[in-house]
C-alpha positions as CSV (number, residue, x, y, z in Angstrom):
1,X,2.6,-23.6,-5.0
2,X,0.1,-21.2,-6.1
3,X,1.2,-17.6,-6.5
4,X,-0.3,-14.1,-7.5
5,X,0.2,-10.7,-7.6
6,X,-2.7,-8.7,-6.7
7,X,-4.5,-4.8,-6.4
8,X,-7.4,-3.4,-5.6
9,X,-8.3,-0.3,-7.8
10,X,-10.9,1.9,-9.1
11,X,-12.6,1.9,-12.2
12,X,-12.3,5.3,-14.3
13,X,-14.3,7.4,-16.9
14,X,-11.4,7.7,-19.6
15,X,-8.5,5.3,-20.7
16,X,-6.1,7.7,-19.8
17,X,-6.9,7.7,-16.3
18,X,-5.1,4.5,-15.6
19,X,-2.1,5.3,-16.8
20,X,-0.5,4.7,-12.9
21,X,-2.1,1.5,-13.1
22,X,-0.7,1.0,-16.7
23,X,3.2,2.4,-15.6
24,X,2.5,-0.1,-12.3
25,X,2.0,-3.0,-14.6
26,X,4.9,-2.4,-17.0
27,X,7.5,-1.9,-13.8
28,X,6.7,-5.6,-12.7
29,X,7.2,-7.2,-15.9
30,X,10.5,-5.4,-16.2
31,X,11.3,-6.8,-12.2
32,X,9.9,-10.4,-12.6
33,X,12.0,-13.2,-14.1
34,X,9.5,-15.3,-15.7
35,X,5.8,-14.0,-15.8
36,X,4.0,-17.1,-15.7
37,X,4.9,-17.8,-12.5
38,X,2.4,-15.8,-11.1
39,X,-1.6,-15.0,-12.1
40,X,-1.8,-11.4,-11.9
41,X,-5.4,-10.3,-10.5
42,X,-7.3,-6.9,-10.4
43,X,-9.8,-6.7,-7.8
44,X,-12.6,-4.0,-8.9
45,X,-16.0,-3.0,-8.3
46,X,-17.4,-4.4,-11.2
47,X,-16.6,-0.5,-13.4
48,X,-13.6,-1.1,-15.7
49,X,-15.6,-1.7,-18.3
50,X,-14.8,-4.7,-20.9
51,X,-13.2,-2.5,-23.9
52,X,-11.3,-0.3,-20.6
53,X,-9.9,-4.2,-19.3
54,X,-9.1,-4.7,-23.5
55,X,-7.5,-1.4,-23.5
56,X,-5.0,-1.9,-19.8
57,X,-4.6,-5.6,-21.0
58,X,-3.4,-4.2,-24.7
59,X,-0.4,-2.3,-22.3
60,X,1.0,-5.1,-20.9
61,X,2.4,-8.6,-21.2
62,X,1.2,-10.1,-17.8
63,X,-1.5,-12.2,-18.1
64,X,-4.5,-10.0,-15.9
65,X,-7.4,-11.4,-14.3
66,X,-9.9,-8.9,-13.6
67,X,-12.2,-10.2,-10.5
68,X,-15.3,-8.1,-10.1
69,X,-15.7,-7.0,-5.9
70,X,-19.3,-5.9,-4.8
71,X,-19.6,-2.2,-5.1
72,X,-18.4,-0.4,-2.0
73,X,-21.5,1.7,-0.2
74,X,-21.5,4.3,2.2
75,X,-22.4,3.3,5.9
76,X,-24.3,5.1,8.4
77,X,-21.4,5.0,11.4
78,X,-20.7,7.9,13.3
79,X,-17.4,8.4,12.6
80,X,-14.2,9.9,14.7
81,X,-13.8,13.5,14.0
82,X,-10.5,13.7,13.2
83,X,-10.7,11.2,10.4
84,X,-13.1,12.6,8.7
85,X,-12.0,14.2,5.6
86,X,-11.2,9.5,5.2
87,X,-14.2,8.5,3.0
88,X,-16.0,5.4,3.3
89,X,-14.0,4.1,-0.1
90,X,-10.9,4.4,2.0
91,X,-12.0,2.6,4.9
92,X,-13.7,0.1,2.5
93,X,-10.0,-0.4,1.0
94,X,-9.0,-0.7,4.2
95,X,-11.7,-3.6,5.0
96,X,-10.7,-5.3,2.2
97,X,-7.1,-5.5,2.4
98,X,-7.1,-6.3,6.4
99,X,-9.5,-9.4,5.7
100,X,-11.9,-9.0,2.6
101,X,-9.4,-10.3,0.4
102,X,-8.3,-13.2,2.1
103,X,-11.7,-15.3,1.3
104,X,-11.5,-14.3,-2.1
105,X,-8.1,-15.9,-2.7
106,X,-8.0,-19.4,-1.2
107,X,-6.6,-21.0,-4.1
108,X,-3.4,-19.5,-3.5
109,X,-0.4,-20.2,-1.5
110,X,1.1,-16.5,-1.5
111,X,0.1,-13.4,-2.7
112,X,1.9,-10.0,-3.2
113,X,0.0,-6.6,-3.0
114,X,1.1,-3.8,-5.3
115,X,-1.1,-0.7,-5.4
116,X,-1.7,1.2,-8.6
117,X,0.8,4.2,-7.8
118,X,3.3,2.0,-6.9
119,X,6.5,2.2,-9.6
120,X,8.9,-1.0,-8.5
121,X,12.4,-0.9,-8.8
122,X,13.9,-4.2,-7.8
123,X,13.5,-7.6,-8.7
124,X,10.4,-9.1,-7.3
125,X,11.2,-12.8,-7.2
126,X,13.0,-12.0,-4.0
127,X,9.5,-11.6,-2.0
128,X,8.7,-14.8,-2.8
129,X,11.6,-16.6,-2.1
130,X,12.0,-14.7,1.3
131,X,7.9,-16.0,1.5
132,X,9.3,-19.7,1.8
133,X,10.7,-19.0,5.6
134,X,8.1,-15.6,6.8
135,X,4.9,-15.1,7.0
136,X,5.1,-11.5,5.9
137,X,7.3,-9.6,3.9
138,X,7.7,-6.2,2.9
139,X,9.8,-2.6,2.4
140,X,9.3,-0.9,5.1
141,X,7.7,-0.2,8.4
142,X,5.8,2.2,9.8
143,X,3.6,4.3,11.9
144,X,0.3,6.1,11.4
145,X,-0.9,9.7,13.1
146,X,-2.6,9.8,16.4
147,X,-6.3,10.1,15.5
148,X,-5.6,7.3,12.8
149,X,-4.8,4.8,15.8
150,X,-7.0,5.9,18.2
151,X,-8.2,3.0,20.4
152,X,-6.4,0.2,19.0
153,X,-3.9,0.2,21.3
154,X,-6.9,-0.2,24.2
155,X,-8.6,-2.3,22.3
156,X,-5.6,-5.0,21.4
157,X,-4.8,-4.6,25.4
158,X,-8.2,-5.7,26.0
159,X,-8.0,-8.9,23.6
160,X,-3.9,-10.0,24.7
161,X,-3.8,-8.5,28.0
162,X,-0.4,-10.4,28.8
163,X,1.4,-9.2,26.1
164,X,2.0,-5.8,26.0
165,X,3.4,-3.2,23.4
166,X,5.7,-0.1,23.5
167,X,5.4,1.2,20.2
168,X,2.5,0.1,17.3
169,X,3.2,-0.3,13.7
170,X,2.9,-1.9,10.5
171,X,4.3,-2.8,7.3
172,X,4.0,-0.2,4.6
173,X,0.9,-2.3,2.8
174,X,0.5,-0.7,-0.7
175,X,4.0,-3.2,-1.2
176,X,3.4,-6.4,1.1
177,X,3.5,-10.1,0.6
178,X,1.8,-12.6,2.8
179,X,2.3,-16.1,3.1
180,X,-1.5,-17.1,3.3
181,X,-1.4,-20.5,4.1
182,X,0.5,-19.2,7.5
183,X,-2.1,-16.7,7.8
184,X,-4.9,-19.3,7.8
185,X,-3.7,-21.6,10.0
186,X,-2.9,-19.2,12.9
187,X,-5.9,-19.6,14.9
188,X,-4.7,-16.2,16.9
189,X,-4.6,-14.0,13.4
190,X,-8.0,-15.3,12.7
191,X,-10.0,-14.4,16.0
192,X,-7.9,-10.7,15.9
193,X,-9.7,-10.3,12.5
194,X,-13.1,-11.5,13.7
195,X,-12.8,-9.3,16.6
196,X,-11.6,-6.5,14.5
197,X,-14.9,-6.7,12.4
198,X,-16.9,-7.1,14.4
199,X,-15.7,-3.5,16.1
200,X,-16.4,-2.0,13.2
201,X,-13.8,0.3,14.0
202,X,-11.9,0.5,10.6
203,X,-15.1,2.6,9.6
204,X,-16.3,4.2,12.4
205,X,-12.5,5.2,13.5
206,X,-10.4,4.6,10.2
207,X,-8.2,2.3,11.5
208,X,-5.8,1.1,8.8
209,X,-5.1,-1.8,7.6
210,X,-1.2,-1.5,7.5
211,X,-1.6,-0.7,11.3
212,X,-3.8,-3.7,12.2
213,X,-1.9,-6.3,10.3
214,X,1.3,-4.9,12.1
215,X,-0.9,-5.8,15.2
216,X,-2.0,-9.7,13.9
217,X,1.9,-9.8,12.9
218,X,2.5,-9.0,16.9
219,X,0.3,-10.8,18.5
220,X,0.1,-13.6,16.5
221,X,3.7,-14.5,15.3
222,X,7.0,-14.2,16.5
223,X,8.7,-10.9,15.2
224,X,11.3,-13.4,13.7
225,X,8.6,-14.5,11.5
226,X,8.3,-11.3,9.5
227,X,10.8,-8.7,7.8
228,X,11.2,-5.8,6.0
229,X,13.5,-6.6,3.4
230,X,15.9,-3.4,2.4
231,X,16.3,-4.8,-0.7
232,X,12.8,-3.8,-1.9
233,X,12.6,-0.4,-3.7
234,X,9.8,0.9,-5.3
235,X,7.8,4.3,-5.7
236,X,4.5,5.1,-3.9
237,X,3.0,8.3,-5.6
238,X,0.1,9.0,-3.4
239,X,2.5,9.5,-0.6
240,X,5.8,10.8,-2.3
241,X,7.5,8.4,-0.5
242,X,10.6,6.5,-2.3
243,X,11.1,3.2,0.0
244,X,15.0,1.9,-0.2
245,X,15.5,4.1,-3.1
246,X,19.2,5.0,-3.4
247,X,19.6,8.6,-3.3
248,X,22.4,10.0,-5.4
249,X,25.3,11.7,-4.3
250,X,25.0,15.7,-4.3
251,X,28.3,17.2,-6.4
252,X,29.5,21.0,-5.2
253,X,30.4,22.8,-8.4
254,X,32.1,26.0,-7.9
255,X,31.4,28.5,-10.9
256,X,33.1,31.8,-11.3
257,X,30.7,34.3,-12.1
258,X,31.9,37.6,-13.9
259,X,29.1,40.4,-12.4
260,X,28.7,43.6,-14.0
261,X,28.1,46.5,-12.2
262,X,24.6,47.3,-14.1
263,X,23.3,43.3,-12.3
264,X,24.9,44.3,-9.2
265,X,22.6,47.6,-8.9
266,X,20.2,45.3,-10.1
267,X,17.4,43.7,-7.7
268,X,16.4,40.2,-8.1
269,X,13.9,38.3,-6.9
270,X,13.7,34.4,-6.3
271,X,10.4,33.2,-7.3
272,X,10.1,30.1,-4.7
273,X,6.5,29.0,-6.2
274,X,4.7,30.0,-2.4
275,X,1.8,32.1,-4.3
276,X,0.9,28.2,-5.3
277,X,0.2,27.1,-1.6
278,X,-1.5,30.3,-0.4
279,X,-5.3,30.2,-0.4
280,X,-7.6,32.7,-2.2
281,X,-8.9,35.1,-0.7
Protein backbone atom coordinates (compact mmCIF):
# COMPACT_ATOMS: atom_id res chain seq x y z
CA UNK A 1 0.00 0.00 0.00
CA UNK A 2 1.15 3.27 -1.28
CA UNK A 3 1.09 6.12 1.25
CA UNK A 4 2.02 10.05 1.35
CA UNK A 5 1.79 12.95 3.16
CA UNK A 6 0.98 15.87 1.18
CA UNK A 7 0.56 20.13 1.05
CA UNK A 8 -0.11 22.62 -1.17
CA UNK A 9 1.90 25.87 -0.48
CA UNK A 10 3.27 28.94 -1.88
CA UNK A 11 6.50 29.74 -3.08
CA UNK A 12 8.30 32.80 -1.26
CA UNK A 13 10.96 35.61 -1.97
CA UNK A 14 13.34 34.84 1.11
CA UNK A 15 14.32 31.52 2.85
CA UNK A 16 13.13 32.75 5.93
CA UNK A 17 9.62 32.94 4.87
CA UNK A 18 9.09 29.20 5.14
CA UNK A 19 9.96 28.86 8.32
CA UNK A 20 6.01 27.51 9.14
CA UNK A 21 6.58 25.26 6.42
CA UNK A 22 10.08 24.28 7.86
CA UNK A 23 8.48 24.03 11.91
CA UNK A 24 5.53 21.88 9.88
CA UNK A 25 8.08 19.50 8.56
CA UNK A 26 10.17 18.97 11.73
CA UNK A 27 6.64 18.26 13.96
CA UNK A 28 5.95 15.15 11.63
CA UNK A 29 9.23 13.69 11.79
CA UNK A 30 9.04 13.97 15.53
CA UNK A 31 5.15 12.18 15.34
CA UNK A 32 5.95 9.45 12.69
CA UNK A 33 7.47 6.12 13.65
CA UNK A 34 9.41 5.31 10.73
CA UNK A 35 9.69 7.91 7.88
CA UNK A 36 9.98 5.83 5.03
CA UNK A 37 6.76 4.66 5.19
CA UNK A 38 5.50 7.51 3.58
CA UNK A 39 6.70 9.86 0.33
CA UNK A 40 6.31 13.19 1.48
CA UNK A 41 5.09 15.61 -1.51
CA UNK A 42 4.95 19.53 -1.91
CA UNK A 43 2.52 20.58 -4.42
CA UNK A 44 3.64 24.23 -5.81
CA UNK A 45 3.33 26.47 -8.58
CA UNK A 46 6.44 25.83 -10.10
CA UNK A 47 8.26 29.11 -7.57
CA UNK A 48 10.28 27.47 -4.79
CA UNK A 49 13.06 27.81 -6.63
CA UNK A 50 15.81 24.80 -6.77
CA UNK A 51 18.50 26.31 -4.13
CA UNK A 52 14.87 27.44 -1.86
CA UNK A 53 13.82 23.33 -2.21
CA UNK A 54 17.91 22.67 -1.28
CA UNK A 55 17.56 25.07 1.50
CA UNK A 56 13.74 23.51 3.18
CA UNK A 57 15.16 19.94 2.22
CA UNK A 58 18.63 20.87 4.25
CA UNK A 59 15.81 21.41 7.50
CA UNK A 60 14.58 18.22 7.48
CA UNK A 61 15.01 14.45 7.48
CA UNK A 62 11.78 13.42 5.36
CA UNK A 63 12.53 12.62 2.12
CA UNK A 64 10.43 15.72 -0.02
CA UNK A 65 9.15 15.54 -3.37
CA UNK A 66 8.50 18.83 -4.72
CA UNK A 67 5.74 18.41 -7.64
CA UNK A 68 5.38 21.53 -9.78
CA UNK A 69 1.21 22.55 -10.13
CA UNK A 70 0.32 24.99 -13.08
CA UNK A 71 0.35 28.51 -11.87
CA UNK A 72 -3.00 29.55 -10.39
CA UNK A 73 -4.62 32.65 -12.59
CA UNK A 74 -7.17 34.97 -11.86
CA UNK A 75 -10.79 34.31 -13.49
CA UNK A 76 -13.15 36.56 -14.75
CA UNK A 77 -16.38 35.22 -12.46
CA UNK A 78 -18.62 37.55 -10.86
CA UNK A 79 -18.16 36.73 -7.58
CA UNK A 80 -20.69 36.78 -4.30
CA UNK A 81 -20.25 39.92 -2.47
CA UNK A 82 -19.83 38.80 0.69
CA UNK A 83 -16.80 36.74 -0.15
CA UNK A 84 -15.04 39.04 -1.60
CA UNK A 85 -12.10 40.09 0.37
CA UNK A 86 -11.41 35.51 -0.73
CA UNK A 87 -8.96 35.90 -3.56
CA UNK A 88 -8.89 33.76 -6.53
CA UNK A 89 -5.57 31.83 -4.84
CA UNK A 90 -7.88 30.84 -2.08
CA UNK A 91 -10.53 29.52 -4.15
CA UNK A 92 -7.87 28.03 -6.40
CA UNK A 93 -6.65 26.12 -3.04
CA UNK A 94 -9.88 25.28 -2.59
CA UNK A 95 -10.21 23.67 -6.25
CA UNK A 96 -7.43 21.88 -5.73
CA UNK A 97 -7.85 20.23 -2.60
CA UNK A 98 -11.78 19.40 -3.27
CA UNK A 99 -10.70 17.52 -6.63
CA UNK A 100 -7.45 18.90 -8.35
CA UNK A 101 -5.34 16.79 -6.29
CA UNK A 102 -6.97 13.63 -6.62
CA UNK A 103 -5.70 13.14 -10.45
CA UNK A 104 -2.45 14.14 -9.56
CA UNK A 105 -1.95 11.23 -7.00
CA UNK A 106 -3.22 7.98 -8.47
CA UNK A 107 -0.36 6.05 -7.45
CA UNK A 108 -1.29 6.17 -4.02
CA UNK A 109 -3.48 4.29 -1.80
CA UNK A 110 -3.94 6.99 1.00
CA UNK A 111 -2.88 10.35 1.47
CA UNK A 112 -2.76 12.73 4.53
CA UNK A 113 -3.07 16.61 4.10
CA UNK A 114 -1.05 18.81 6.47
CA UNK A 115 -1.00 22.53 5.60
CA UNK A 116 2.06 24.64 6.17
CA UNK A 117 0.86 26.29 9.59
CA UNK A 118 -0.09 23.30 10.93
CA UNK A 119 2.24 22.33 14.17
CA UNK A 120 1.23 18.44 14.98
CA UNK A 121 1.25 17.14 18.25
CA UNK A 122 0.32 13.42 18.19
CA UNK A 123 1.51 10.53 16.66
CA UNK A 124 0.51 10.30 13.06
CA UNK A 125 0.63 6.59 12.30
CA UNK A 126 -2.79 6.54 13.92
CA UNK A 127 -4.51 8.14 10.71
CA UNK A 128 -3.36 5.64 8.79
CA UNK A 129 -4.17 2.80 10.68
CA UNK A 130 -7.75 4.24 11.40
CA UNK A 131 -7.48 4.70 7.12
CA UNK A 132 -7.63 0.73 6.88
CA UNK A 133 -11.59 0.72 8.06
CA UNK A 134 -12.80 4.77 6.95
CA UNK A 135 -12.78 6.50 4.14
CA UNK A 136 -11.93 9.76 5.89
CA UNK A 137 -10.27 10.72 8.83
CA UNK A 138 -9.64 13.72 10.60
CA UNK A 139 -9.56 16.18 14.07
CA UNK A 140 -12.29 17.81 13.97
CA UNK A 141 -15.50 19.01 12.39
CA UNK A 142 -16.88 21.93 11.45
CA UNK A 143 -18.97 24.62 10.10
CA UNK A 144 -18.31 27.63 7.80
CA UNK A 145 -20.24 31.37 7.91
CA UNK A 146 -23.31 31.94 6.09
CA UNK A 147 -22.12 33.78 2.90
CA UNK A 148 -19.29 30.97 2.74
CA UNK A 149 -22.17 28.26 2.13
CA UNK A 150 -24.50 30.14 0.29
CA UNK A 151 -26.32 27.87 -2.13
CA UNK A 152 -24.89 24.63 -1.43
CA UNK A 153 -27.38 23.55 0.61
CA UNK A 154 -29.93 24.23 -2.63
CA UNK A 155 -27.74 23.08 -4.80
CA UNK A 156 -26.95 19.41 -3.03
CA UNK A 157 -31.06 19.30 -2.59
CA UNK A 158 -31.27 19.64 -6.15
CA UNK A 159 -28.61 16.74 -6.98
CA UNK A 160 -29.98 14.08 -3.81
CA UNK A 161 -33.39 15.24 -3.49
CA UNK A 162 -34.38 12.17 -1.17
CA UNK A 163 -31.87 12.62 1.19
CA UNK A 164 -32.08 15.54 3.18
CA UNK A 165 -29.85 17.39 5.70
CA UNK A 166 -30.38 19.32 9.02
CA UNK A 167 -27.13 20.81 9.56
CA UNK A 168 -23.97 21.03 6.82
CA UNK A 169 -20.39 20.54 7.70
CA UNK A 170 -17.09 19.29 7.08
CA UNK A 171 -13.97 18.00 8.36
CA UNK A 172 -11.46 20.64 9.42
CA UNK A 173 -9.24 20.02 5.97
CA UNK A 174 -5.78 21.71 6.64
CA UNK A 175 -5.46 18.09 8.89
CA UNK A 176 -7.39 15.29 6.88
CA UNK A 177 -6.66 11.92 5.49
CA UNK A 178 -8.56 10.22 2.73
CA UNK A 179 -8.62 6.76 1.82
CA UNK A 180 -8.36 7.33 -2.13
CA UNK A 181 -8.93 4.13 -3.46
CA UNK A 182 -12.58 4.42 -1.51
CA UNK A 183 -12.83 7.75 -2.93
CA UNK A 184 -12.40 6.54 -6.58
CA UNK A 185 -14.58 3.90 -6.58
CA UNK A 186 -17.62 5.62 -5.20
CA UNK A 187 -19.34 6.43 -8.37
CA UNK A 188 -21.67 8.93 -6.10
CA UNK A 189 -18.44 11.05 -4.83
CA UNK A 190 -17.29 11.29 -8.31
CA UNK A 191 -20.54 12.77 -10.10
CA UNK A 192 -20.87 15.28 -6.77
CA UNK A 193 -17.34 16.55 -7.90
CA UNK A 194 -18.17 16.71 -11.59
CA UNK A 195 -21.20 18.53 -10.78
CA UNK A 196 -19.43 20.69 -8.34
CA UNK A 197 -17.05 21.91 -11.25
CA UNK A 198 -18.88 22.27 -13.46
CA UNK A 199 -20.94 24.98 -11.12
CA UNK A 200 -18.08 26.75 -10.80
CA UNK A 201 -19.27 27.82 -7.69
CA UNK A 202 -16.13 27.37 -5.48
CA UNK A 203 -14.96 30.61 -7.41
CA UNK A 204 -17.83 32.46 -8.18
CA UNK A 205 -19.23 31.81 -4.52
CA UNK A 206 -16.11 30.59 -2.45
CA UNK A 207 -17.47 27.55 -1.49
CA UNK A 208 -14.88 25.55 0.57
CA UNK A 209 -13.49 22.63 0.19
CA UNK A 210 -13.82 21.33 3.89
CA UNK A 211 -17.59 22.12 3.37
CA UNK A 212 -18.05 20.25 0.13
CA UNK A 213 -16.12 17.19 1.03
CA UNK A 214 -18.32 17.13 4.31
CA UNK A 215 -21.13 17.08 1.62
CA UNK A 216 -19.41 13.98 -0.72
CA UNK A 217 -18.82 12.39 2.87
CA UNK A 218 -22.83 12.70 3.26
CA UNK A 219 -24.09 11.86 0.42
CA UNK A 220 -21.96 9.40 -0.66
CA UNK A 221 -20.95 7.21 2.36
CA UNK A 222 -22.50 6.20 5.40
CA UNK A 223 -21.50 8.57 8.38
CA UNK A 224 -20.07 5.28 9.99
CA UNK A 225 -17.63 5.43 7.26
CA UNK A 226 -15.84 8.53 8.50
CA UNK A 227 -14.56 9.95 11.97
CA UNK A 228 -13.00 12.51 13.64
CA UNK A 229 -10.60 10.98 15.75
CA UNK A 230 -10.05 13.03 19.26
CA UNK A 231 -6.81 11.66 19.44
CA UNK A 232 -5.42 14.04 16.76
CA UNK A 233 -3.87 17.29 18.15
CA UNK A 234 -2.18 19.70 16.22
CA UNK A 235 -1.82 23.63 15.76
CA UNK A 236 -3.38 25.51 12.90
CA UNK A 237 -1.87 29.17 12.91
CA UNK A 238 -3.79 30.89 10.37
CA UNK A 239 -6.87 30.28 12.47
CA UNK A 240 -5.58 30.27 16.12
CA UNK A 241 -7.28 27.29 16.53
CA UNK A 242 -5.58 24.37 18.82
CA UNK A 243 -7.69 21.04 17.72
CA UNK A 244 -7.78 18.30 20.78
CA UNK A 245 -5.11 20.28 22.47
CA UNK A 246 -5.17 19.64 26.23
CA UNK A 247 -5.56 22.75 27.94
CA UNK A 248 -3.80 23.04 31.30
CA UNK A 249 -5.28 23.34 34.51
CA UNK A 250 -5.55 27.08 35.83
CA UNK A 251 -3.89 27.26 39.67
CA UNK A 252 -5.43 30.24 42.14
CA UNK A 253 -2.47 31.64 44.01
CA UNK A 254 -3.29 33.84 46.72
CA UNK A 255 -0.48 36.60 47.37
CA UNK A 256 -0.45 38.89 50.23
CA UNK A 257 0.30 42.18 49.21
CA UNK A 258 1.77 44.77 51.70
CA UNK A 259 0.32 48.45 50.16
CA UNK A 260 1.70 51.58 51.23
CA UNK A 261 -0.30 54.36 51.59
CA UNK A 262 1.81 56.60 48.94
CA UNK A 263 0.52 53.38 45.96
CA UNK A 264 -2.85 53.59 47.50
CA UNK A 265 -3.17 57.44 46.63
CA UNK A 266 -1.55 56.35 43.62
CA UNK A 267 -3.61 55.94 40.23
CA UNK A 268 -2.85 53.11 38.02
CA UNK A 269 -3.71 52.33 34.78
CA UNK A 270 -4.02 48.86 33.04
CA UNK A 271 -2.61 49.08 29.64
CA UNK A 272 -4.96 46.30 27.86
CA UNK A 273 -3.12 46.81 24.33
CA UNK A 274 -6.82 48.22 22.71
CA UNK A 275 -4.83 51.38 21.03
CA UNK A 276 -3.49 48.20 18.75
CA UNK A 277 -6.97 47.40 17.36
CA UNK A 278 -8.32 50.88 16.95
CA UNK A 279 -7.94 52.30 13.41
CA UNK A 280 -6.12 55.65 12.50
CA UNK A 281 -7.73 58.26 12.06
Amino acid sequence: MKKAIALLTRGYKTNDEYASFIQRNKSIEENINNIRDYDFIVFHENNITLEQQIYIQDQTNLDLQFWGIPKFEPRNHEVFKPTAPWGWNYRHMCNFWFSGFLDRVKAYDQLLRIDEDCTVYSNLDQIFDALNEKVCVYGMWCGDDWFNVHGLDEFCKGIFPNKPRKEIGGPYTNLVAWDLKRIRANETVKGFIKAVNESEAIYTHRWGDHMLWGEALYYGFDESEYCELKSVSYYHASCLTEVNCEKEQETEIEIDIEITPEEERSEYKLDSGQEYLEEEE
